[in-house]
SENU-899766 format. One record per residue (C-alpha): residue number from 1; residue in three letters; chain; y, x, z. Coordinates in nm, 2 decimals, padded with zeros to 4 digits. Layout:
residues N
   resi   resn   chain    north     east       up
    NUM    ala       A        Y        X        Z
...
//
This chain:
residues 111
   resi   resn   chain    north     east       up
      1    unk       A   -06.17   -02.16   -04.24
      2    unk       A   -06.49   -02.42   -04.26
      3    unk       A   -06.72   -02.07   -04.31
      4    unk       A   -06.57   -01.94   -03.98
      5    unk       A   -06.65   -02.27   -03.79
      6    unk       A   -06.97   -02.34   -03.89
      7    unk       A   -07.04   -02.01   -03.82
      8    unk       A   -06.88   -02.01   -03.45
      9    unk       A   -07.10   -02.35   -03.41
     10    unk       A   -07.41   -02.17   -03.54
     11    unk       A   -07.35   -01.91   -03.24
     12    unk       A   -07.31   -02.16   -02.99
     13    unk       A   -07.59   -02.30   -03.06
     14    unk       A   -07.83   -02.01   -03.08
     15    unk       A   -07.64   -01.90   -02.74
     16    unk       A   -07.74   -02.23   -02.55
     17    unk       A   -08.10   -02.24   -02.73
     18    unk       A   -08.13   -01.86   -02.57
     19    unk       A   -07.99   -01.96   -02.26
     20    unk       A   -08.21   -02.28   -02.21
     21    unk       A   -08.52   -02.04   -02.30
     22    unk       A   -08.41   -01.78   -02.07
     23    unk       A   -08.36   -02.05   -01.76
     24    unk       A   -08.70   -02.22   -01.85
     25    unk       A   -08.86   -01.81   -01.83
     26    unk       A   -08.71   -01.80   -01.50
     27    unk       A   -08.82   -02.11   -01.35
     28    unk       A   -09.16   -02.05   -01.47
     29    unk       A   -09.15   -01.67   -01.28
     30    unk       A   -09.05   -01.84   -01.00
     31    unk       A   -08.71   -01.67   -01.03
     32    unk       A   -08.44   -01.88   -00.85
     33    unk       A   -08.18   -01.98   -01.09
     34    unk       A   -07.82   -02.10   -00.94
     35    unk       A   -07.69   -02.37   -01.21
     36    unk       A   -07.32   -02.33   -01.09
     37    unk       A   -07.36   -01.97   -01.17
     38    unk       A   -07.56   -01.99   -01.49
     39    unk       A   -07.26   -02.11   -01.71
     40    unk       A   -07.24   -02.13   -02.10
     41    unk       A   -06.97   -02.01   -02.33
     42    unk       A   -06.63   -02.05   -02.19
     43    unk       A   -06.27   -01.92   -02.12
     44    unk       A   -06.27   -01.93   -01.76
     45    unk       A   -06.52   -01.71   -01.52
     46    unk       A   -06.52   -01.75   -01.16
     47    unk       A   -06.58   -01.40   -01.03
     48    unk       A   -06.61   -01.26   -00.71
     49    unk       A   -06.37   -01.55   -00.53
     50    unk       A   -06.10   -01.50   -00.81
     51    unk       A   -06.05   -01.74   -01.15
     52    unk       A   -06.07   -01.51   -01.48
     53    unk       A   -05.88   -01.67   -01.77
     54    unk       A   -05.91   -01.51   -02.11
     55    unk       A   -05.70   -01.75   -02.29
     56    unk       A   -05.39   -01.74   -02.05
     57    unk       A   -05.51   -01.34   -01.97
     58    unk       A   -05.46   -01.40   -01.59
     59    unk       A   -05.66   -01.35   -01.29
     60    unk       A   -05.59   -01.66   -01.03
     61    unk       A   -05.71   -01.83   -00.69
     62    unk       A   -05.89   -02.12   -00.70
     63    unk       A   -05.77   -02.47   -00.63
     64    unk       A   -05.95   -02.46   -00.30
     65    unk       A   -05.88   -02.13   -00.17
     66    unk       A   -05.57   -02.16   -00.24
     67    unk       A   -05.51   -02.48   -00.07
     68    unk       A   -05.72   -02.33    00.26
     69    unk       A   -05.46   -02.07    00.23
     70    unk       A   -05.18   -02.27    00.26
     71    unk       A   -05.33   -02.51    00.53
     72    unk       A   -05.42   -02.18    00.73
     73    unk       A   -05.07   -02.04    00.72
     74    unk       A   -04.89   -02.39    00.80
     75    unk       A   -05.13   -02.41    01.11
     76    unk       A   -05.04   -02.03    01.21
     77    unk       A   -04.68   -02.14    01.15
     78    unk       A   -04.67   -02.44    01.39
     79    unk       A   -04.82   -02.22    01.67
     80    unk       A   -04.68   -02.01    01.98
     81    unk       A   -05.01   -01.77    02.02
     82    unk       A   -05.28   -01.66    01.82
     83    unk       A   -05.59   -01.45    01.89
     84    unk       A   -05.67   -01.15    01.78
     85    unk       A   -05.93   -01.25    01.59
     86    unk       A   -05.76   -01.54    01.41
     87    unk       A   -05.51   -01.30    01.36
     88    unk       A   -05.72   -01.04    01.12
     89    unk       A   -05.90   -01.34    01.00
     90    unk       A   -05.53   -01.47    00.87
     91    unk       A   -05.49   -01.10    00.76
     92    unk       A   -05.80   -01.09    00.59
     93    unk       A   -05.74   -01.37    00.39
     94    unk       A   -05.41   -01.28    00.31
     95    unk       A   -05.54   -00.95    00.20
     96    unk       A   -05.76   -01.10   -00.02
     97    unk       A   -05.48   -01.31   -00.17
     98    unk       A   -05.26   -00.99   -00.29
     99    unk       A   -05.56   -00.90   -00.47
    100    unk       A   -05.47   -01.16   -00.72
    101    unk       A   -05.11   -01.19   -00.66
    102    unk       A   -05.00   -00.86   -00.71
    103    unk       A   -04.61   -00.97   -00.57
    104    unk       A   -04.76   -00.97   -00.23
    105    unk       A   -04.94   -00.65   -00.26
    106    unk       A   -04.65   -00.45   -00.15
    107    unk       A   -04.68   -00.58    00.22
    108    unk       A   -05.01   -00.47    00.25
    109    unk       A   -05.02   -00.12    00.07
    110    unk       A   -05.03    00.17    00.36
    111    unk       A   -04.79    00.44    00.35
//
């Protein structure tokens, strides 16, 4: 078990030394590097708005969006009139949502 650690460690480090090189190349092209998007080794990838967990093997909405989801829908709730727009911005959102909370996805399929 000792072998297989040391040699996990041994990856992780080589990975980080590349990375670290790689980031350094880039700043030295000029290239613009975004350090909340250039992330190491780890078990949860935000992509493309939506949480990726390998470990738990489930796809979820972030803390925030999830929270401006709920705080948008309590506001729409408390109201007597909407406009259109906030109306397909709701949908929108809402939308989006069923794209990772496949429950809800039945509402918005099209027949």
């Amino acid at each position: 078990m000792s072998a297989r650690n040391d040699n996990l460690d041994n990856n992780l480090t080589t990975y980080a030394h590349n990375l670290a090189n790689f980031v350094g190349m880039c700043d030295e092209m000029g290239v613009p590097m975004v350090p909340e998007k250039t992330v190491g080794p780890s078990s949860v990838l935000s992509f493309a708005g939506i949480e990726l967990d390998t470990c738990k093997m489930e796809a979820r909405l972030p803390l925030d969006k999830l929270f401006k989801c709920r705080l948008l829908l309590n506001d729409f709730l408390k109201r007597k009139k909407v406009t259109l727009k906030e109306l397909q911005s709701v949908i929108g959102l809402l939308n989006f949502t069923c794209s990772v909370c496949r429950v809800g996805s039945h509402f918005f399929t099209t027949h």
